[in-house]
C-alpha positions as CSV (number, residue, x, y, z in Angstrom):
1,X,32.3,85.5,-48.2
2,X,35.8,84.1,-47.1
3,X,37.3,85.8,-43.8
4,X,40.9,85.9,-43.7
5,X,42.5,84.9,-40.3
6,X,44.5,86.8,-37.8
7,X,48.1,87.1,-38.2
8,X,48.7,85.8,-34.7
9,X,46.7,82.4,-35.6
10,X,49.6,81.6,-37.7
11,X,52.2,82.2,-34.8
12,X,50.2,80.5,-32.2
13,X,50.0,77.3,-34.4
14,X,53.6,77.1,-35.5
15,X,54.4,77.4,-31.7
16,X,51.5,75.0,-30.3
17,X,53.5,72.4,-33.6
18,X,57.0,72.8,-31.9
19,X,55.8,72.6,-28.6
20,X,54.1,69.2,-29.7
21,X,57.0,68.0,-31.7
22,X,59.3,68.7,-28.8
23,X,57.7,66.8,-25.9
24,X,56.4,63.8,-27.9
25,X,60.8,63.9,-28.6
26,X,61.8,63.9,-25.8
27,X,59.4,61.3,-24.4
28,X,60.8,59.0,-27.0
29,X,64.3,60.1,-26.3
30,X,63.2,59.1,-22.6
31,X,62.2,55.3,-23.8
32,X,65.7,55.0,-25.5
33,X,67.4,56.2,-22.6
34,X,65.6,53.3,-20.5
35,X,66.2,50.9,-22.8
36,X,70.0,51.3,-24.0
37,X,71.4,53.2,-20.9
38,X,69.9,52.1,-17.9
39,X,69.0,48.1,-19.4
40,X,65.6,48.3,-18.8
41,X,63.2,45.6,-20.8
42,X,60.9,46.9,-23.4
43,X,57.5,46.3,-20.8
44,X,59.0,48.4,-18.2
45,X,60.1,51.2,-20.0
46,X,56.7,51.4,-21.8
47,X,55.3,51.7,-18.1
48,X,57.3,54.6,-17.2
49,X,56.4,56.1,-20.6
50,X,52.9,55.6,-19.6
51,X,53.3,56.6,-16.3
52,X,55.0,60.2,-16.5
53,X,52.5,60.8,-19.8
54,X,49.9,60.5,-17.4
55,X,50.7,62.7,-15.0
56,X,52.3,65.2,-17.6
C-alpha cells in the first residue's frame, strides 16, 4: 500500500532547497569578496569562511 504525502511536504522542501541554495551563495560570494576586494590570500579567507560557518 503506497501513502501519498502531504501537500505541505512539498512546500516545506522547496523552501528548506532555497534556503540552502541561498546561504551556501552567499558564503561563497563572501570568499570572493575577501579574495578580489579586500586582497586577502586564499588561507585567510578560507579561515573566515570557516570561522563564521561555525558559528552560523
Amino acid at each position: 500500500m503506497r501513502r501519498k504525502q502531504p501537500k505541505g511536504l512539498y512546500v516545506l522542501f522547496l523552501t528548506e532547497m532555497w534556503e540552502r541554495f541561498g546561504f551556501y551563495t552567499m558564503f561563497s560570494m563572501l570568499v570572493l569578496y575577501l579574495t578580489h576586494e579586500v586582497g586577502l590570500g586564499d588561507a585567510d579567507a578560507a579561515l573566515l569562511y570557516g570561522t563564521f560557518a561555525s558559528f552560523a
